[in-house]
VMD Tcl script that builds the backbone (N, CA, C; Angstrom):
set m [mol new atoms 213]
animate dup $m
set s [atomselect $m all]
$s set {name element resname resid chain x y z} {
  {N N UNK 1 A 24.862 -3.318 -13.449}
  {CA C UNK 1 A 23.685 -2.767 -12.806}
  {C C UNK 1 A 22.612 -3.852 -12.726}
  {N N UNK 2 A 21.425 -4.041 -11.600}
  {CA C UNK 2 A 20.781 -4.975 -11.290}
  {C C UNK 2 A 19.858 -4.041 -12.348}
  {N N UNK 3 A 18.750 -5.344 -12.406}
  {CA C UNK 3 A 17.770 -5.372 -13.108}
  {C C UNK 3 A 16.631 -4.884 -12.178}
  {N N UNK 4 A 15.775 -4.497 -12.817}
  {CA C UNK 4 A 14.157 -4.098 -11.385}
  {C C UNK 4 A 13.060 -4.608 -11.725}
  {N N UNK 5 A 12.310 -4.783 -10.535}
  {CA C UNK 5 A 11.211 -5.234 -10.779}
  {C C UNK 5 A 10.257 -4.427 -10.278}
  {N N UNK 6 A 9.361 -4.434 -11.692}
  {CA C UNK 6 A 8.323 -3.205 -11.148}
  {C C UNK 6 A 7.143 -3.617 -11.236}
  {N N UNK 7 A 6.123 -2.962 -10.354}
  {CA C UNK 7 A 4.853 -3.424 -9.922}
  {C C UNK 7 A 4.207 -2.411 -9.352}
  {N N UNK 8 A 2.597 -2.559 -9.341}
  {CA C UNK 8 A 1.699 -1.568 -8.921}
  {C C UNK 8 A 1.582 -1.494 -7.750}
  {N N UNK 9 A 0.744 -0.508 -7.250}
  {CA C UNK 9 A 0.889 -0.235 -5.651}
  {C C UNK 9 A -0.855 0.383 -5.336}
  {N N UNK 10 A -1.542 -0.398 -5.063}
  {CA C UNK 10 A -3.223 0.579 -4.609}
  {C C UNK 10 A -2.563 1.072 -3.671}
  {N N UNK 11 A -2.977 2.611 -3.505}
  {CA C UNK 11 A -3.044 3.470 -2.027}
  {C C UNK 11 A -4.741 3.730 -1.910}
  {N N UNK 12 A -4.663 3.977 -0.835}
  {CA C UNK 12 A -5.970 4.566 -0.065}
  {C C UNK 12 A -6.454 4.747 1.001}
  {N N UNK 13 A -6.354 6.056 0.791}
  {CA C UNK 13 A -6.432 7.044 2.066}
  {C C UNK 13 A -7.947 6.517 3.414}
  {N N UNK 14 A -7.759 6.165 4.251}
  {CA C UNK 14 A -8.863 5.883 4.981}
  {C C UNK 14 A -9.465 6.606 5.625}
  {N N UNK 15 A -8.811 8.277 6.024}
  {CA C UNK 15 A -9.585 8.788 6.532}
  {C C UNK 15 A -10.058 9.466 5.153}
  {N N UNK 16 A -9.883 10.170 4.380}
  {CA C UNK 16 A -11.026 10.939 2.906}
  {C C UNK 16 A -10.974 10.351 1.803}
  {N N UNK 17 A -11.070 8.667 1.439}
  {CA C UNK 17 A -11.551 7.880 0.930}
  {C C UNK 17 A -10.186 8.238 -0.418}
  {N N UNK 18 A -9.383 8.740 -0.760}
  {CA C UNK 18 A -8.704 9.084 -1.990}
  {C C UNK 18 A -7.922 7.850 -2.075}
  {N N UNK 19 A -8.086 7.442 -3.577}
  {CA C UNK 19 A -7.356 6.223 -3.804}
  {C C UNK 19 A -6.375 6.646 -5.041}
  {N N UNK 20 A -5.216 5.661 -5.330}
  {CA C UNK 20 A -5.084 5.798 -6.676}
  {C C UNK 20 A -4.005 4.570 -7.057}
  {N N UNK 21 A -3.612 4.772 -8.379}
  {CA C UNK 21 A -2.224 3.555 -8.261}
  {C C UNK 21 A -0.873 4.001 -8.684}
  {N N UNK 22 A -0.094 3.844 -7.877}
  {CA C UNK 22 A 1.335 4.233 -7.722}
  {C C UNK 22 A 2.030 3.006 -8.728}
  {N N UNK 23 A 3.531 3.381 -9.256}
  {CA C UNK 23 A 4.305 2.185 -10.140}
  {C C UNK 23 A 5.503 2.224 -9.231}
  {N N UNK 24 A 5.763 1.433 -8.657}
  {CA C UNK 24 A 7.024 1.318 -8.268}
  {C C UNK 24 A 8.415 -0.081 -8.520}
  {N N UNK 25 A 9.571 -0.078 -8.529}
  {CA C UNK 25 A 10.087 -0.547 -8.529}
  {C C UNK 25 A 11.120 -1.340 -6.995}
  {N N UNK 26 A 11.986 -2.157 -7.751}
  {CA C UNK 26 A 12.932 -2.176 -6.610}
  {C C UNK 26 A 14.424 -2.970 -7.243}
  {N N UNK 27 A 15.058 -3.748 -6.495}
  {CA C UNK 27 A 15.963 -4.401 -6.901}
  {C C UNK 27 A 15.808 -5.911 -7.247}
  {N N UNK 28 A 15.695 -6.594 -8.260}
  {CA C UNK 28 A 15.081 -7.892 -8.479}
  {C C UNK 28 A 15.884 -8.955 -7.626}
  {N N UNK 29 A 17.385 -8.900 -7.546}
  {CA C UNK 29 A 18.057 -9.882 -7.083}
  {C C UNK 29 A 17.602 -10.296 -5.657}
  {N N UNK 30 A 17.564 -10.795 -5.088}
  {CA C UNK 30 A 17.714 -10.825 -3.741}
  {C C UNK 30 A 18.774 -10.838 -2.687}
  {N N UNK 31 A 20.052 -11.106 -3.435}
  {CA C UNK 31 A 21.576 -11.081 -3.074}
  {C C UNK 31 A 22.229 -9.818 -2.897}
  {N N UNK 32 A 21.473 -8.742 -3.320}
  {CA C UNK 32 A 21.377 -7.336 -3.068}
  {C C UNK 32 A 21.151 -6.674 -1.754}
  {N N UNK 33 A 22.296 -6.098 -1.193}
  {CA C UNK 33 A 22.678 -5.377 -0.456}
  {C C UNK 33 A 21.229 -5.142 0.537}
  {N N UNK 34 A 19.884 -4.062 -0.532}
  {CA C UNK 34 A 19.065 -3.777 0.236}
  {C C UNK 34 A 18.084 -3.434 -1.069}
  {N N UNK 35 A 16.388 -3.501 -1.248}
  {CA C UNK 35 A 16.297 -3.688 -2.306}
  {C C UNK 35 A 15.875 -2.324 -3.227}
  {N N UNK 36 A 16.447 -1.074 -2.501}
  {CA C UNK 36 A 16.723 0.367 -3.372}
  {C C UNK 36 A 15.408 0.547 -3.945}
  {N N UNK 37 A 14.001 0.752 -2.920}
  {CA C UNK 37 A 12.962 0.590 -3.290}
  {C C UNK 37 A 12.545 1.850 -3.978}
  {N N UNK 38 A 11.890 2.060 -4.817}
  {CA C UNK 38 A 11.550 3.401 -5.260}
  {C C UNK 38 A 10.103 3.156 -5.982}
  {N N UNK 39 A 9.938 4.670 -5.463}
  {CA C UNK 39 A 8.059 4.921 -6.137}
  {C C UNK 39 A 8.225 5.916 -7.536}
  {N N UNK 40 A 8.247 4.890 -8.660}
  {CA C UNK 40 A 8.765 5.601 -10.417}
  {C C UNK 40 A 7.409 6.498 -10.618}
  {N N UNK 41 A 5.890 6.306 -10.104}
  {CA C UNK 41 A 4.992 7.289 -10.684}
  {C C UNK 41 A 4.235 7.149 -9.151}
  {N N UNK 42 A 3.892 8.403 -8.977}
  {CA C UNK 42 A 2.802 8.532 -8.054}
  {C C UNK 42 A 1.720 9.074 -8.743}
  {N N UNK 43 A 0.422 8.242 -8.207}
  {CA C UNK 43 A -0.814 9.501 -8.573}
  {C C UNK 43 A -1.179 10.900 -8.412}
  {N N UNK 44 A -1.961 11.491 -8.548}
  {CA C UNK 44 A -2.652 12.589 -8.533}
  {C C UNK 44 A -2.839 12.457 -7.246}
  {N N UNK 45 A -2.714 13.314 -6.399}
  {CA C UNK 45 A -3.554 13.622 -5.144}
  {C C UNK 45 A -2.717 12.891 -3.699}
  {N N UNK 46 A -0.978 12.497 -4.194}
  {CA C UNK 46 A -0.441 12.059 -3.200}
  {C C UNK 46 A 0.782 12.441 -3.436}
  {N N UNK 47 A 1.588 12.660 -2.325}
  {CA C UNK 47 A 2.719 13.321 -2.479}
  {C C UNK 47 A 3.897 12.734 -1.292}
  {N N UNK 48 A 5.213 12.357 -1.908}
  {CA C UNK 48 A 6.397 10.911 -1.092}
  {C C UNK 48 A 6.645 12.112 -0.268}
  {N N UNK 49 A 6.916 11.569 0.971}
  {CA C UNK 49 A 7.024 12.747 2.031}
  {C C UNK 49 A 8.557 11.657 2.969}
  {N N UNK 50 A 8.562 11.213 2.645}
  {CA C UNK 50 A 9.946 10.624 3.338}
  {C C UNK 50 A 10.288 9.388 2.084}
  {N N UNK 51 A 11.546 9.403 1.334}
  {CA C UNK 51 A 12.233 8.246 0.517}
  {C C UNK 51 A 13.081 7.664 1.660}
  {N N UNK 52 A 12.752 5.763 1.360}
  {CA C UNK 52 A 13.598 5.200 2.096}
  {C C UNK 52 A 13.844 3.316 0.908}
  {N N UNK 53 A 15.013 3.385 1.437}
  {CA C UNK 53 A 15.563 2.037 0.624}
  {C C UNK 53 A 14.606 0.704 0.762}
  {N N UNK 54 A 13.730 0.965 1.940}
  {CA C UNK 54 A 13.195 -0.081 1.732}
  {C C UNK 54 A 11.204 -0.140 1.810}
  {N N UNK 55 A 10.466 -0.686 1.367}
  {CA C UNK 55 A 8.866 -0.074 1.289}
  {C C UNK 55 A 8.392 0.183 2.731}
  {N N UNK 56 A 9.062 -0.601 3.151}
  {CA C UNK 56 A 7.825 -0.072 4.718}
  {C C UNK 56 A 8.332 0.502 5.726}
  {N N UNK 57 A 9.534 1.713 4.997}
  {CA C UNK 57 A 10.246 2.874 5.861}
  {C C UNK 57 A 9.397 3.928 4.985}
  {N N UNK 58 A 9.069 3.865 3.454}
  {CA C UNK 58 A 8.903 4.792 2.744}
  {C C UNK 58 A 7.536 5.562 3.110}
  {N N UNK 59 A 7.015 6.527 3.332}
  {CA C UNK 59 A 6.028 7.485 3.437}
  {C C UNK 59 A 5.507 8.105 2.531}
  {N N UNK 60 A 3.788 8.612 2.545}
  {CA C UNK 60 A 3.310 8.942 1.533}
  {C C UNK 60 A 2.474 9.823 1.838}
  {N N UNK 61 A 1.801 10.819 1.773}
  {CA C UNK 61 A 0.623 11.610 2.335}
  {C C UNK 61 A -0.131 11.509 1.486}
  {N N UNK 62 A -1.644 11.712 2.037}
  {CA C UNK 62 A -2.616 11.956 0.968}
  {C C UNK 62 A -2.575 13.519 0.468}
  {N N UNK 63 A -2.923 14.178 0.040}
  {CA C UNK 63 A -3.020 15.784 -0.361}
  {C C UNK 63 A -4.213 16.279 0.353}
  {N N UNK 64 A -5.609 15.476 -0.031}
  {CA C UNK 64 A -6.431 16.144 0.931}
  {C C UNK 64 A -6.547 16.290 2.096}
  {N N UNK 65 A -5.965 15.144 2.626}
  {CA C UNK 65 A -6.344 15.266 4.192}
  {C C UNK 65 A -5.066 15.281 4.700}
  {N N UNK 66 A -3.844 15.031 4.541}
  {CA C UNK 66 A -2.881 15.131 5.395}
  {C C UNK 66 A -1.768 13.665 5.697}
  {N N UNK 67 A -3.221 12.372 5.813}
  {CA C UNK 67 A -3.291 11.298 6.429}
  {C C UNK 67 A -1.918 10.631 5.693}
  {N N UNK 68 A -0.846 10.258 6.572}
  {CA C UNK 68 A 0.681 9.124 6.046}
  {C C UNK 68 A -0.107 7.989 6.266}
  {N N UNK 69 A 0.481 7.515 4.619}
  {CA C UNK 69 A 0.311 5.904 4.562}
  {C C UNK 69 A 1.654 5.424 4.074}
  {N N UNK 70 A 1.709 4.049 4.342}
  {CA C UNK 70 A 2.762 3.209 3.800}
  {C C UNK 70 A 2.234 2.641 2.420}
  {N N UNK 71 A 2.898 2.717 1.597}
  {CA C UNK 71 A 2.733 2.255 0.204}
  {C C UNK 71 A 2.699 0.127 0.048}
}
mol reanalyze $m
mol bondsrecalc $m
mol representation Tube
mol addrep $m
């Protein structure tokens, strides 16, 4: 099994100002297939609305307002 590398993530919502910090991981190698991106903690006040293998397929909503961001 590969090893991961994990790291923080600021979100923030631009249209109702909600921020917070997400932990996510991925696959450290780079010889790896694809890098099996995943969001291990989300904040308060945001909720993964589409999982995808890689960060800038993955989707996020804010709770208050609705607004998808990319992580």
């Amino acid at each position: 099994m590969a090893t991961r590398d994990r790291f923080e993530i600021s979100l923030a919502c631009s249209k109702c100002g909600a921020t917070g910090i997400a932990q996510a991981s991925e696959n450290e190698h780079p010889f790896m297939e694809h890098p099996d991106f995943q969001i291990d903690v989300l904040p308060r006040g945001f909720t993964i609305v589409k999982h995808a293998r890689y960060r800038h397929e993955t989707k996020v909503a804010c709770d208050n307002c609705g607004k998808l961001l990319t992580p």
